[in-house]
C-alpha positions in Angstrom: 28.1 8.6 -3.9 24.3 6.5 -5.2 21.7 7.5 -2.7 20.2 4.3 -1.7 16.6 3.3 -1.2 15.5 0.3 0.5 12.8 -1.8 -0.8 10.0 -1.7 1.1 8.5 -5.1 1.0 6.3 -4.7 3.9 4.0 -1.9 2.6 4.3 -4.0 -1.5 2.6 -7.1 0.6 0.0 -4.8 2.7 -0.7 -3.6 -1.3 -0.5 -6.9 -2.5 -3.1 -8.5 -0.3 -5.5 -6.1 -0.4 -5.7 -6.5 -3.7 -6.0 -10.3 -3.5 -8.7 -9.6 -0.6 -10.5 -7.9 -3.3 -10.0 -10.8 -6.1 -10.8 -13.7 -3.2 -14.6 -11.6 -2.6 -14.9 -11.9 -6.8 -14.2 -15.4 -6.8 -16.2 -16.2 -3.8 -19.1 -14.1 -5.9 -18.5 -16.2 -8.6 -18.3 -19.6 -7.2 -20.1 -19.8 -4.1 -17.2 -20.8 -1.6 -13.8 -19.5 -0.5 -10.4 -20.5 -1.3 -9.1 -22.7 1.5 -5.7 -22.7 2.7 -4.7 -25.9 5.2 -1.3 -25.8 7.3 -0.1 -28.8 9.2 2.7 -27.8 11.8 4.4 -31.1 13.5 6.0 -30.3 16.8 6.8 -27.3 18.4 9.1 -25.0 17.1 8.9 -21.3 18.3 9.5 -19.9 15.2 7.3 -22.6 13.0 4.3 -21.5 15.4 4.7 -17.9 14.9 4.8 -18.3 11.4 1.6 -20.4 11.2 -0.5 -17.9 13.6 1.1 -15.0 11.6 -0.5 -17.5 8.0 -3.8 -18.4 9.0 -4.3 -14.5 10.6 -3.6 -13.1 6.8 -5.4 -15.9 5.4 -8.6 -14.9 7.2 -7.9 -11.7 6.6 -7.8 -11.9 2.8 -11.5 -13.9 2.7 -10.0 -17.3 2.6 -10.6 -20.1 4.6 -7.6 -21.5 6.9 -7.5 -25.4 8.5 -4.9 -25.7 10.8 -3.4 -29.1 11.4 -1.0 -29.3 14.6 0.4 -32.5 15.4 3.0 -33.7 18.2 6.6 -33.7 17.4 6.8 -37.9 17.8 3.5 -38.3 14.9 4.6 -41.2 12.5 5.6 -40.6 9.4 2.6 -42.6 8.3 0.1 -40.8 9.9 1.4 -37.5 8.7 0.9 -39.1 4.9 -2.3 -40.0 6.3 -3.4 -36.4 6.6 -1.9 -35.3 4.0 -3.8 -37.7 1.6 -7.4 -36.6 3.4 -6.2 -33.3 2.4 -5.6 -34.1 -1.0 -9.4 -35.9 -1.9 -11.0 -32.8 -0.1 -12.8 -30.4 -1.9 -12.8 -27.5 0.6 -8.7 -27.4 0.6 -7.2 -25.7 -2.8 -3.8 -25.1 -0.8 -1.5 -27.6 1.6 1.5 -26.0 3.4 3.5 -28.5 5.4 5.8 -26.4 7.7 9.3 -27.1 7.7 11.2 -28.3 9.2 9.9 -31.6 10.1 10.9 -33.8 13.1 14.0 -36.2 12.2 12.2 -39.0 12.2 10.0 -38.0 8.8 11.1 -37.8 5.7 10.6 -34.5 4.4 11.3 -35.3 0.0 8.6 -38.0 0.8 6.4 -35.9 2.6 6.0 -33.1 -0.1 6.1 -35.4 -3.0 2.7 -36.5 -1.6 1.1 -33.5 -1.6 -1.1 -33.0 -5.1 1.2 -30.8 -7.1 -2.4 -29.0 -7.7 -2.5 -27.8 -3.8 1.4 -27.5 -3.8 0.8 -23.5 -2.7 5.0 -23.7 -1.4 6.2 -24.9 -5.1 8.2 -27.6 -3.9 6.9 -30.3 -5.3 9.2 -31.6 -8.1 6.5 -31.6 -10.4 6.0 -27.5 -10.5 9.8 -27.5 -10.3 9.9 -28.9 -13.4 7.4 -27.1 -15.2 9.4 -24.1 -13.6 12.2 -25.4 -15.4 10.9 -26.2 -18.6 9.3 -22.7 -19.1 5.2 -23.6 -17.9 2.7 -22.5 -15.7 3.8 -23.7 -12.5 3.1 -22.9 -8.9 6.3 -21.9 -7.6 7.6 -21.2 -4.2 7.1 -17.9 -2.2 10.0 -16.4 -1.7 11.1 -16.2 -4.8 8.3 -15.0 -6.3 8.4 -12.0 -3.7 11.5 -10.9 -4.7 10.9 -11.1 -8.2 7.9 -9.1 -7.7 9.7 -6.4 -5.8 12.2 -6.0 -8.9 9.8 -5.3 -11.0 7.8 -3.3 -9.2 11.6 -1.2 -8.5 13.1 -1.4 -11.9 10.4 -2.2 -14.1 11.9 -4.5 -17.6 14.5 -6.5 -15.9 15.6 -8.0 -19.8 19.1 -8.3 -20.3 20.5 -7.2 -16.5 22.8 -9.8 -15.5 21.9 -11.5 -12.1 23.8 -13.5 -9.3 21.8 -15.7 -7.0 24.0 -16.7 -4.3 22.6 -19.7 -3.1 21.4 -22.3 -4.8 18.7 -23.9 -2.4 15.5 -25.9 -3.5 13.2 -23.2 -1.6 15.2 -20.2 -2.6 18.3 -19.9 -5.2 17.5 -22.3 -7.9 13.7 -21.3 -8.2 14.4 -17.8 -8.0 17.2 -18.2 -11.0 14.9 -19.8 -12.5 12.6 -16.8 -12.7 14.9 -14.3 -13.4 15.8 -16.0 -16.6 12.1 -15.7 -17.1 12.6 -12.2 -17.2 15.0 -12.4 -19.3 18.1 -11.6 -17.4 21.5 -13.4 -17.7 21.6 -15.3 -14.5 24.4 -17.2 -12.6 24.2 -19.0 -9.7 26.9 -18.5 -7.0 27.7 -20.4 -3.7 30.2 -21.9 -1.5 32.4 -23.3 -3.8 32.8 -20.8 -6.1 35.8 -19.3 -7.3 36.4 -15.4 -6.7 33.0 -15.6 -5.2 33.2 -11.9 -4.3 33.9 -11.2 -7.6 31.2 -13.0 -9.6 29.0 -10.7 -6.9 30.4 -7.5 -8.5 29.7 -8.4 -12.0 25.5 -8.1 -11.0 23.2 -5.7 -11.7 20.9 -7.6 -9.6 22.6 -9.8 -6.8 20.5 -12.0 -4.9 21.7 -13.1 -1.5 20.1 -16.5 0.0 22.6 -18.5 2.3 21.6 -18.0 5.8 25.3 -16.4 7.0 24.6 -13.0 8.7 26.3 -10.5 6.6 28.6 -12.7 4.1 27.7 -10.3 1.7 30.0 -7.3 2.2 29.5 -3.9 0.8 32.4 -4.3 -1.7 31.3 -6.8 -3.2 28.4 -5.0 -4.9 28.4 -3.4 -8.0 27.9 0.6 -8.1 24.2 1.0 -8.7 23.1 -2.6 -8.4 20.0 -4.2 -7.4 20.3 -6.1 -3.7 18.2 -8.7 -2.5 18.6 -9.9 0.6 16.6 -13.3 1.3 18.2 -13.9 4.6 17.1 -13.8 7.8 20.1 -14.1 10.9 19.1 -13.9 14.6 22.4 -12.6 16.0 22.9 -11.6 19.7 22.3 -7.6 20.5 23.2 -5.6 23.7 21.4 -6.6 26.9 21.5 -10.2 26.1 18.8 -9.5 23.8 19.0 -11.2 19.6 18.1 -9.0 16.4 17.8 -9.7 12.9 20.1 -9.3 10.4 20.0 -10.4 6.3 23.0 -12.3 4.1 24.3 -8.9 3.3 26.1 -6.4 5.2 23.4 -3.8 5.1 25.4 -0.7 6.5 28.4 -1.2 3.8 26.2 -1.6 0.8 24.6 2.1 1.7 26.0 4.5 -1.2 26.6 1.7 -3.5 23.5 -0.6 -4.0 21.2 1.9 -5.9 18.5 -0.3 -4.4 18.5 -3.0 -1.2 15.9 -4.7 0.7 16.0 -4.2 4.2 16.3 -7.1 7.1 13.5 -7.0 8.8 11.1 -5.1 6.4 12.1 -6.7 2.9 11.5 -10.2 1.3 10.0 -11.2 4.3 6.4 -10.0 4.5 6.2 -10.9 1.2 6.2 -14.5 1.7 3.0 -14.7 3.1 1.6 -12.2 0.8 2.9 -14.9 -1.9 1.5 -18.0 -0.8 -1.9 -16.4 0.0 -1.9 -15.2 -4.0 -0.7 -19.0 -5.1 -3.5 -20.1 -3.1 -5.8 -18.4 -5.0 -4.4 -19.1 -8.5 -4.4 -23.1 -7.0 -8.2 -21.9 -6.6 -8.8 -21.3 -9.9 -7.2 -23.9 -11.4 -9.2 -26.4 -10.1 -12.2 -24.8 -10.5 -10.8 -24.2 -14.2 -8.3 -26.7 -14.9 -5.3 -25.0 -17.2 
């Protein structure tokens, strides 16, 4: 039977962000002014407002500056562009995070498309998509970039594995393809109407799971001594009418046969922040030096 070792994403982020604490204090030497991060939350989602008090705490904590933008759930879409566009022309903000998701009456692809793909710190923005694509410097969105960090940092050289991103998302799956094949790996994107789904799973030596079903992935479905990355996050309901989080993949079954698995909570998670706080900086940069 493999001995499996969760990925520890949590203490990789705490390492990660010290580190960009330490680059944020040379830059601010160097310049004369922070990098500054702005969020603008619309509404009142639970979730949403933990996330954005859990962003601007580590954003303050790494040297940057944060700007919080919280609006009520009915704001026009026009005044939401509004704000976004003062955001854009000021000098102080490197970095614009519109929370998702946004209220129904807003349209979200018109919403990021306004952001300057410059301060586009989540990568969604179809311009650093396409430089993504095409092979170029791009910002690219957090997530991803977390788990690609915690492969390499686990296996080192991920040239010529073949990986399966199930999921093929905007946020997650295609970016996150996308960089694999930047490491060189043979990639192929899986989802829900794939044939023998389970079996294009078992062919991976790196399967990334990104759907949002609690526990789709089962532990037969995973190759002897692969790689597991589990993107998702699942509130299902625990004993004493309490909830707990579980991930796309069924955690317990893939133990003695993933050689490596990130757990749910603990995994890709913490280093989402972790990312957009290090894309902030490189946005920094860019405008101070324009690539």
């Amino acid at each position: 039977m493999i001995e499996t070792k969760p990925i520890d994403g949590k203490a990789f982020a705490a390492g990660l962000r010290a580190r960009l604490a330490d680059e944020v204090a040379a830059f601010r030497t160097e310049t004369g002014v922070a990098p500054g991060l702005a969020v603008v939350l619309v509404g009142e989602d639970p979730a949403s407002q933990v996330y954005v008090r859990n962003k601007a705490a580590q954003t303050l904590e790494a040297g940057m500056v944060s700007f919080e933008h919280r609006l009520p759930a009915e704001t026009p879409e026009a005044e939401l562009l509004a704000l976004v566009e003062r955001l854009n022309r000021d000098p102080a903000v490197n970095g614009i995070l519109v929370q998702l998701p946004l209220p129904a009456q807003i349209d979200t692809t018109r919403v990021l498309a306004a952001i300057d793909p410059v301060k586009d710190v989540d990568g969604f923005h179809v311009v650093n998509a396409g430089r993504l694509a095409v092979g170029l410097d791009a910002l690219v969105p957090c997530t991803p970039l977390g788990c690609i960090m915690l492969l390499k940092h686990t296996l080192g050289s991920l040239a010529g594995l073949k990986a399966v991103v199930v999921g093929r998302s905007n946020i997650v799956g295609k970016p996150a393809a996308q960089l694999l094949l930047k490491e060189d790996c043979t990639v192929t994107i899986a989802h829900s109407r794939t044939r023998d789904l389970a079996g294009e799973c078992r062919t991976a030596d790196i399967l990334v799971a990104a759907v949002g079903r609690p526990r789709m992935v089962r532990g037969d479905w995973i190759k002897p001594g692969a790689s597991v990355i589990d993107v998702g996050i699942n509130r299902i309901p625990a004993e004493g009418g309490k909830t707990r989080l579980v991930g796309d993949v069924a955690y317990d079954e893939a133990q003695g046969i993933a050689a490596h698995i990130t757990p749910v909570p603990g995994g890709v998670g913490p280093m989402t922040i972790a990312c957009l706080l290090q894309n902030t900086l490189t946005a920094a940069r860019r405008q101070r030096i324009p690539v």
